[in-house]
C-alpha positions as CSV (number, residue, x, y, z in Angstrom):
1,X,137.8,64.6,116.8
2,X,136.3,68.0,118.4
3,X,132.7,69.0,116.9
4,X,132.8,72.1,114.8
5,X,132.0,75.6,116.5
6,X,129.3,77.5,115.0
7,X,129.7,80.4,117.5
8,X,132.6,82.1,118.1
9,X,132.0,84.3,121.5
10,X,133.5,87.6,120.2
11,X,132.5,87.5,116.5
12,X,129.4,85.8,116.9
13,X,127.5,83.5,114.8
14,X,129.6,82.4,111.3
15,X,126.4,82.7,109.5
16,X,126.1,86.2,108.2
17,X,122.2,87.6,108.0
18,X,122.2,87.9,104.7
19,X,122.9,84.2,104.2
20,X,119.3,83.7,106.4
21,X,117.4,85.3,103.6
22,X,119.3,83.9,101.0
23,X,121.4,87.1,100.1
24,X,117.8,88.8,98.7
25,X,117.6,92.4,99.9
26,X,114.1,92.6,99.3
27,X,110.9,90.6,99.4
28,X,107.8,90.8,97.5
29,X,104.8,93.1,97.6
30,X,105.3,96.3,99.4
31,X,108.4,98.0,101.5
32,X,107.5,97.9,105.1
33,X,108.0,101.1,107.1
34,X,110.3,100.9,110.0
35,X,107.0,101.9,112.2
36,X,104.6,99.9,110.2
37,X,102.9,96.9,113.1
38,X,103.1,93.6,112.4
39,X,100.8,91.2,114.2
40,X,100.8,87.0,113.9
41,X,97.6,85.4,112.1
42,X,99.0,82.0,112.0
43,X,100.8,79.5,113.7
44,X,104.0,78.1,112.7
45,X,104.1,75.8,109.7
46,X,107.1,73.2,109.4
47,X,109.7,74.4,107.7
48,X,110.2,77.6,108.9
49,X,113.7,78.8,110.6
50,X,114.3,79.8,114.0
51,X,114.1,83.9,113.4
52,X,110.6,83.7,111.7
53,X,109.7,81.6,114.6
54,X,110.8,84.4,117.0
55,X,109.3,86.8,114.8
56,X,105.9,84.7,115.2
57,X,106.1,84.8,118.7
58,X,107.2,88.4,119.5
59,X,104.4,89.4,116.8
60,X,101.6,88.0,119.2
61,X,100.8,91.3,120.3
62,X,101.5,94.4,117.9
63,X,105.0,95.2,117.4
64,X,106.7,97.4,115.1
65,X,109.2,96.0,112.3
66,X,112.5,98.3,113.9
67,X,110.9,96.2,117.7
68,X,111.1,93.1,115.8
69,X,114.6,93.6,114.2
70,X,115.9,94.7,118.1
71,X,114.0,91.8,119.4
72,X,115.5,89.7,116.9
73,X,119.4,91.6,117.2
74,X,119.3,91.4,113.0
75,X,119.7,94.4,110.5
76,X,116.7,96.2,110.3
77,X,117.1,95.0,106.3
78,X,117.0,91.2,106.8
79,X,113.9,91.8,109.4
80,X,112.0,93.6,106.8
81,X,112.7,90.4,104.1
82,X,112.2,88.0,107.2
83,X,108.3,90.0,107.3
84,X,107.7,89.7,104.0
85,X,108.1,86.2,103.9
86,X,106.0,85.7,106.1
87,X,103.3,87.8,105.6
88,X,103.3,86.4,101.8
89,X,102.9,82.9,103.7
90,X,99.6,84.6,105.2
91,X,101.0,84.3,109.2
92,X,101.6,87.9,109.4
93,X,99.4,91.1,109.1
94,X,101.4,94.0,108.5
95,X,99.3,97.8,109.0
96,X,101.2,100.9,107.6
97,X,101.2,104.1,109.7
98,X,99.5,106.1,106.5
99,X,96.8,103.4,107.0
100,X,96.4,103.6,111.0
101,X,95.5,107.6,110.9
102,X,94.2,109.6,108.1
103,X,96.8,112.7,107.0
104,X,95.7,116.1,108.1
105,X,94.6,118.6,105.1
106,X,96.9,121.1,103.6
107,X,95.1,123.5,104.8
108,X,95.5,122.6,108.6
109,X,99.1,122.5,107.6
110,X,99.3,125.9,106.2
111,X,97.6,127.5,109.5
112,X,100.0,125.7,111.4
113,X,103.2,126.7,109.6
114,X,101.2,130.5,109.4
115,X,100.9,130.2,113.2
116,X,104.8,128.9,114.0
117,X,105.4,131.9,112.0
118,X,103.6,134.1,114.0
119,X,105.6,133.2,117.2
């Protein structure tokens, strides 16, 4: 009797990504941008899957959630829920780009749309 293949070299793996976050499109607290940085506060606890313990590992150093999901060659979507988790399990910081930088003042803005004009 031949083992069961769980890889098929042209479709890939049988398990679909959804199935990895258990067909959720979303997890809980905030959305994550697709430039937002997430870094690792943690290590691993048991019971964790092999993608959030890629994502731990890429995650040492800063990375951003779309690095993570190319890193990871998942939907940007299952990444994001992938995050979450995590971060809700407290191994994971997660900074916004609104938080990083403050936003410039509509009136810079208006002098630089004024000045564009100008050209």
């Amino acid at each position: 009797m031949t083992e069961p293949r769980w890889m098929d070299e042209d479709a890939g793996p049988i398990v679909r990504p959804y199935a990895l976050i258990n067909g959720r499109t979303r997890s809980s607290g905030e959305g994550l941008d697709l430039i937002a940085t997430v870094t690792a506060t943690g290590v691993p606890v048991a019971g964790l899957g092999p993608e959030q313990e890629h994502i731990l590992r890429v995650a040492r150093s800063p990375i951003s959630v779309a690095d993570v999901a190319v890193e990871l060659d998942l939907a940007v979507g299952v990444v994001r829920v992938l995050i979450g988790d995590l971060r809700d399990q407290g191994l994971l910081s997660v900074s916004s780009p609104s938080s990083a930088a403050p936003r410039p003042s509509e009136r810079i803005l208006k002098e630089v749309i004024n000045g564009l004009r100008a050209l």
